[in-house]
C-alpha positions as CSV (number, residue, x, y, z in Angstrom):
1,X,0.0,0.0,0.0
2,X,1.3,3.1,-0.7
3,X,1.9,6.2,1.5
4,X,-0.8,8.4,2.3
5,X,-0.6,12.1,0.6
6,X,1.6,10.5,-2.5
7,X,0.7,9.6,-6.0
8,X,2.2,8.5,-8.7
9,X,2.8,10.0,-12.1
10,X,4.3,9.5,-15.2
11,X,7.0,11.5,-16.2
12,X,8.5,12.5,-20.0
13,X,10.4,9.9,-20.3
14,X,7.9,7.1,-19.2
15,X,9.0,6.3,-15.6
16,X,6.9,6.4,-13.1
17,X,7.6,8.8,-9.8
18,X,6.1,9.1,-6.0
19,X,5.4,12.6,-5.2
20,X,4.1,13.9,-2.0
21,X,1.3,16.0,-2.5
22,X,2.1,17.8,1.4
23,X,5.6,19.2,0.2
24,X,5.1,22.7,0.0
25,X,6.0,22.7,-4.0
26,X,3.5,20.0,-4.6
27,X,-0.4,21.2,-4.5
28,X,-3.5,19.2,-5.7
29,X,-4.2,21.5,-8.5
30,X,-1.0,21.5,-9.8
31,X,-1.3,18.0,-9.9
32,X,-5.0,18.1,-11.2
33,X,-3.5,19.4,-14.0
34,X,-1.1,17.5,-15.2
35,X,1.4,19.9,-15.6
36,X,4.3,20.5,-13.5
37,X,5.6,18.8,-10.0
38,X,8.0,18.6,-8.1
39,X,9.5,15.3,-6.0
40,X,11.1,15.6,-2.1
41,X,13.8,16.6,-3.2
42,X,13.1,19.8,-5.0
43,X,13.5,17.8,-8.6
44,X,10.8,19.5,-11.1
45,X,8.6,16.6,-13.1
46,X,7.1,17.3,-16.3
47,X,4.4,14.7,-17.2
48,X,1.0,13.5,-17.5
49,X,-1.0,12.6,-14.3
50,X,-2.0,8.8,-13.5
51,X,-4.1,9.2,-11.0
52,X,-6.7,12.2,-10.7
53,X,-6.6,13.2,-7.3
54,X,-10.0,14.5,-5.5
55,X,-10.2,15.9,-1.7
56,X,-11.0,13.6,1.0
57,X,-13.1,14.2,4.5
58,X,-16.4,15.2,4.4
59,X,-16.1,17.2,1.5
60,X,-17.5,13.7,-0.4
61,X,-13.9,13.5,-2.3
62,X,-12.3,10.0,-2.5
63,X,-9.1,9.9,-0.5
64,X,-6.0,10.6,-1.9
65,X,-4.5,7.3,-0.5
66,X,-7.0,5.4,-2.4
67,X,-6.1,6.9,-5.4
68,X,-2.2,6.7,-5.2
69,X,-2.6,2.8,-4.2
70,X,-5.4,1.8,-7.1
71,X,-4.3,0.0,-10.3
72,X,-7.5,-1.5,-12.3
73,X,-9.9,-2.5,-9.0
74,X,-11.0,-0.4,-6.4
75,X,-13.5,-2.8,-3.8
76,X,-16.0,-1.0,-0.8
77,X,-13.2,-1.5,1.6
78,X,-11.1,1.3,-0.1
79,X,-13.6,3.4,-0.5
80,X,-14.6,2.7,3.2
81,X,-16.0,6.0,5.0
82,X,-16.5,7.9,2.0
83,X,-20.1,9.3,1.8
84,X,-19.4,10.3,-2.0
85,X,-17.7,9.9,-5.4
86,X,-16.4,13.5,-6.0
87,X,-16.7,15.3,-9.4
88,X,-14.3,14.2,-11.8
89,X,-13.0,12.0,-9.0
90,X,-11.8,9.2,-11.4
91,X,-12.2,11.5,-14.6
92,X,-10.4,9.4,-17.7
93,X,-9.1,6.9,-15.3
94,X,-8.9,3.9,-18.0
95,X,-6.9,1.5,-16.2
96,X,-9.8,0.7,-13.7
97,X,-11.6,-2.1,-14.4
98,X,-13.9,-2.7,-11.5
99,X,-15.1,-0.7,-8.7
100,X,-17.1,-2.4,-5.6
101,X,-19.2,0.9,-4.1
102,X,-19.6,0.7,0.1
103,X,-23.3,0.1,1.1
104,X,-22.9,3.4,2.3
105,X,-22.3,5.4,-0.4
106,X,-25.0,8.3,-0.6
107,X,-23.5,10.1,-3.9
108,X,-22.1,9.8,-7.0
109,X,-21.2,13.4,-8.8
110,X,-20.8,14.8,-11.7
111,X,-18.4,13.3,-14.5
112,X,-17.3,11.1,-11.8
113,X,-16.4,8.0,-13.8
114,X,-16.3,9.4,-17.4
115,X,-13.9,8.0,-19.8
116,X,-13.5,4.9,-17.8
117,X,-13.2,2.6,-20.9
118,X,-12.2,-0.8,-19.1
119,X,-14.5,-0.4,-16.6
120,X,-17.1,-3.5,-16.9
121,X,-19.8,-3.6,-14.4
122,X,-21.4,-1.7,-12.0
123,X,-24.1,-2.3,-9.1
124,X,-25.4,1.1,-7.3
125,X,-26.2,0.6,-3.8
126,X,-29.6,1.5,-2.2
127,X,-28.8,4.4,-0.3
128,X,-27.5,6.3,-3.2
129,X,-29.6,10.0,-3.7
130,X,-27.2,11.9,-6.2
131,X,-26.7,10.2,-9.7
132,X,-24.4,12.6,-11.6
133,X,-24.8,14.1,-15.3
134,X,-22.3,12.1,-17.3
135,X,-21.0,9.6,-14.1
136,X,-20.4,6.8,-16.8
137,X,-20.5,9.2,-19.5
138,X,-17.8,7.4,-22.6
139,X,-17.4,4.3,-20.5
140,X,-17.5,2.3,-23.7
141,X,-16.5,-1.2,-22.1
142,X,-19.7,-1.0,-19.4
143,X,-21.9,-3.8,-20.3
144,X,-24.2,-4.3,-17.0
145,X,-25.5,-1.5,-15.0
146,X,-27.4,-2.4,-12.0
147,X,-29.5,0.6,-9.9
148,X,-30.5,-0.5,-7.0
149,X,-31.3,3.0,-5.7
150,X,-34.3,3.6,-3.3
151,X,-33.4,7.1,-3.1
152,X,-32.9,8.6,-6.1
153,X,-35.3,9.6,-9.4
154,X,-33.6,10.4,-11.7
155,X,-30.9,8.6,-14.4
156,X,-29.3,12.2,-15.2
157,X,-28.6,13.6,-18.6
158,X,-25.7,11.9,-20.5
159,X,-25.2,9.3,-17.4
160,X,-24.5,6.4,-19.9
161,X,-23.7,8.6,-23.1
162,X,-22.0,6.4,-25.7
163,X,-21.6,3.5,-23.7
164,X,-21.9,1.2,-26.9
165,X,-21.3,-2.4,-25.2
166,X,-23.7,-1.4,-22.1
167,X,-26.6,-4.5,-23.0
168,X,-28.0,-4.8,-19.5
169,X,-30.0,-1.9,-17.3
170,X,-31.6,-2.3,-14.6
171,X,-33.3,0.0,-11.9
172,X,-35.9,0.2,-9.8
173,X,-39.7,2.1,-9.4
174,X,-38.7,5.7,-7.7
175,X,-36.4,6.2,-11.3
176,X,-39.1,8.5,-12.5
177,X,-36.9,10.4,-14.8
178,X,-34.6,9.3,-17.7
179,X,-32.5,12.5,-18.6
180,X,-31.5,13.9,-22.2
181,X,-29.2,11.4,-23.8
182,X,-28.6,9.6,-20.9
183,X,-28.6,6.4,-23.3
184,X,-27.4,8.6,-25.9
185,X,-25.7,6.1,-28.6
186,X,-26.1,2.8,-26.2
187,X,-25.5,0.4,-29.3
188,X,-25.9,-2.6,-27.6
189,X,-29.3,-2.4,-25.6
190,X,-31.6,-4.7,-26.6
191,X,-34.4,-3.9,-23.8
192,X,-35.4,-1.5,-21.3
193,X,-38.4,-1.6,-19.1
194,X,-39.0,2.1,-18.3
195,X,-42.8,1.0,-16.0
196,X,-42.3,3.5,-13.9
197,X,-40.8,6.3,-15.8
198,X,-43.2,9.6,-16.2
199,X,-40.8,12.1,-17.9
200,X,-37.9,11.3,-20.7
201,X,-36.1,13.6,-21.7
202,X,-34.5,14.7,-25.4
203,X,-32.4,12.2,-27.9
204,X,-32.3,10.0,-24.5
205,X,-31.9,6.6,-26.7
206,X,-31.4,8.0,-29.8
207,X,-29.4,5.5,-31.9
208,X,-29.6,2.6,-29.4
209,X,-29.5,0.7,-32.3
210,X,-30.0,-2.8,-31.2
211,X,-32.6,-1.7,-29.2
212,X,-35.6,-4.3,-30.2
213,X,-37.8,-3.8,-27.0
214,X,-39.1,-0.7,-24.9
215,X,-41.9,-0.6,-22.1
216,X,-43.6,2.6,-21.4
217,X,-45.1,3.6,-18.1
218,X,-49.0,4.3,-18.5
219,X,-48.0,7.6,-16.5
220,X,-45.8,9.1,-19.4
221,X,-46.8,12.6,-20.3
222,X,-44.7,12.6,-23.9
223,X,-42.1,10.9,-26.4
224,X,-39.5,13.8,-26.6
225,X,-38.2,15.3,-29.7
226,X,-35.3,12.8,-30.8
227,X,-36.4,10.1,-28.1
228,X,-35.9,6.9,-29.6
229,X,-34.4,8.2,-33.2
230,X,-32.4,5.8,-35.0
231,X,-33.6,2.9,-33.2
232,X,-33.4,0.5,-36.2
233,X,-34.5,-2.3,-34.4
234,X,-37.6,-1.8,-32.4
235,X,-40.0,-3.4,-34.4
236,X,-43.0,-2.4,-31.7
237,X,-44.0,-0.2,-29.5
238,X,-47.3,1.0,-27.3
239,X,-48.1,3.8,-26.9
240,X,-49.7,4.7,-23.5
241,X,-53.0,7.0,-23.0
242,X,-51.5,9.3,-20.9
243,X,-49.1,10.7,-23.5
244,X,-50.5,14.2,-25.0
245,X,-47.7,15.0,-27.2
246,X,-45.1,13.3,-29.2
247,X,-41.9,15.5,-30.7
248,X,-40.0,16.0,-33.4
249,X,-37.8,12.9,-34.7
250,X,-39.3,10.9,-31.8
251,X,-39.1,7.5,-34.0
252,X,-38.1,9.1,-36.8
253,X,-35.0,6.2,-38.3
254,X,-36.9,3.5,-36.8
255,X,-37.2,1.2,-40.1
256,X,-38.2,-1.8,-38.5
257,X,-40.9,-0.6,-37.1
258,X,-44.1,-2.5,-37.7
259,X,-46.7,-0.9,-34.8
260,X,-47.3,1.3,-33.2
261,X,-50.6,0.8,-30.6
262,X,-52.3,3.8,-29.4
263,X,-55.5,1.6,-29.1
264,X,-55.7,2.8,-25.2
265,X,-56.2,6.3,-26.5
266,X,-59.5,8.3,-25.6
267,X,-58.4,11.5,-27.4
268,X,-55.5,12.1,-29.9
269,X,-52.3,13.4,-28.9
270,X,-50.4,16.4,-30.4
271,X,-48.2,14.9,-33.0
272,X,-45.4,17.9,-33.0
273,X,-44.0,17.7,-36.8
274,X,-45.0,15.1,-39.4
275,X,-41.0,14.2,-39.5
276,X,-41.8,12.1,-35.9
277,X,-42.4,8.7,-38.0
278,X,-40.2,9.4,-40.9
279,X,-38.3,5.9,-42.5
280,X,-40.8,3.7,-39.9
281,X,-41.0,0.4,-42.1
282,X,-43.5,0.5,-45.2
283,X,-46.3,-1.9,-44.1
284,X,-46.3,0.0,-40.3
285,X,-49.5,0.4,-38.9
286,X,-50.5,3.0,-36.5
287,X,-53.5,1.5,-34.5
288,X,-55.7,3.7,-33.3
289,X,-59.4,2.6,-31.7
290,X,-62.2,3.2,-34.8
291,X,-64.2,5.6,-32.9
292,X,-60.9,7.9,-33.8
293,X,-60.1,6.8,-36.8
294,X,-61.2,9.5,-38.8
295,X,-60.3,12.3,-36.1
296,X,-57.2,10.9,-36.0
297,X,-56.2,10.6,-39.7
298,X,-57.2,14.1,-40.6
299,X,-55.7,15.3,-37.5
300,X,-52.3,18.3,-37.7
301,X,-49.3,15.9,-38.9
302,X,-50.7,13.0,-38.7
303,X,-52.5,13.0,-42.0
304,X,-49.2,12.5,-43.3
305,X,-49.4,9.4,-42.1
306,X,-53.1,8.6,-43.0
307,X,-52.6,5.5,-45.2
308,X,-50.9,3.4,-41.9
309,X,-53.4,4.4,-39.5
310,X,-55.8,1.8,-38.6
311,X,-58.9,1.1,-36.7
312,X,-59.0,-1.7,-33.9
């Protein structure tokens, strides 16, 4: 284990050095940076940081003897005490390969794991609150994500942007919110049960293009513009009663689309822009219940789609 208050950078010519971050030449930001250092004995070091090094305590930091000691794992007992992952805590750190979160973890911040590319798995603990705009953001060798979450609603905007092997999500009821792109790009999700989600927000799976099943929550107010764009192959999809609007490019790029069921509907919702459908497959049929049928295919925008709307 290494000593507490030293990490480890690379230098110019590829070696790596020990530097305390408590001599007086030697401060975190100077160090956050990358730029300059200096060792114990006065030596300046040019190089590029290894580690990123965050504040400790109760400022929700992890501490800087974790970080000096971590190669590719980091397990609950090193992160033992700390209350939170700090903003850009473990920024671009793409040796790690695992990380094992303490059951009483209570926040993950902002851009906290982006750029970790090896990084594999995760499972969020219950007592987590705070899940962090773009936390996994890049992480583009994720495939499982587990939420076990009681406390927090939200999957933020651009949490799992452009993870493209991420295939498995999971999270429970109180997620009430998926946030824009926060599956921005996820190439390998074939499913996602969103049964309890009430608000998504923009391009938040646009171009998830494996993506062949989705679940919405009767409780969802709208598809938003860009939603599910690009999502080649979804060949189905129901639309609940409780959405009133539908945006722009909301399934537009979905070619294998076959249905789309909005036989629940007791009034028809606001189609934004005729381009929300645009490249669905050519034998799709928009089913709609027949006391509508008429209203529905002379209704703003979707008359451009009046020859695949059908009554049931």
């Amino acid at each position: 284990m290494a000593n507490a208050n030293k990490v480890t950078i690379n230098t110019e010519n590829g070696e790596e050095v020990l530097i305390d971050i408590t001599d007086s030449t030697v401060t975190k930001e100077t160090l956050a940076e990358g730029v300059t250092a200096y060792d114990k004995s006065g030596e300046k070091i040019t190089g590029t940081m290894k580690q990123n090094v965050s504040g400790g305590g109760s400022s929700g930091g992890v501490p800087v003897e974790v970080i000096a000691r971590i190669a590719t794992r980091i397990t609950a007992n090193d992160l033992q005490g700390v209350l939170g992952i700090g903003t850009y805590a473990f920024y671009n750190y793409t040796s790690l390969q695992s990380v094992e979160f303490p059951d009483t973890l209570l926040q993950i911040q902002n851009y906290s794991f982006y750029g970790c590319t090896r990084l594999t798995s995760i499972t969020i603990p219950e007592n987590v609150s705070v899940l962090g705009t773009h936390s996994f953001y890049g992480c583009t060798g994720l495939t499982n994500a587990t939420i076990l979450s009681t406390k927090a609603d939200e999957i933020s905007a651009n949490m799992f942007y452009q993870c493209n092997k991420l295939a498995s999500v999971t999270f429970p009821s109180n997620i009430k919110s998926i946030g824009s792109y926060a599956f921005y790009k996820c190439s390998s999700l074939k499913t996602i049960a969103l049964d309890s989600v009430t608000s998504i927000g923009t391009y938040a799976f646009q171009d998830c293009t494996s993506l062949e099943s989705v679940t919405l929550a009767n409780g969802l107010s709208g598809i938003p513009n860009y939603g599910f764009r690009n999502c080649s192959k979804l060949q189905s999809v129901t639309i609940p009663s409780s959405v009133r609007t539908i945006g722009s490019y909301a399934f537009n790029g979905c070619s294998a689309l076959q249905i789309i069921d909005f036989s629940s509907h007791t009034s028809v919702p606001t189609l934004s822009n005729s381009n929300a459908f645009n490249s669905v497959s050519s034998s799709c049929q928009f089913r709609v219940p027949s006391a509508l049928l008429s209203t529905w295919k002379s209704a703003t925008n979707w008359s451009s789609y009046a020859s695949k709307i059908v009554g049931v």
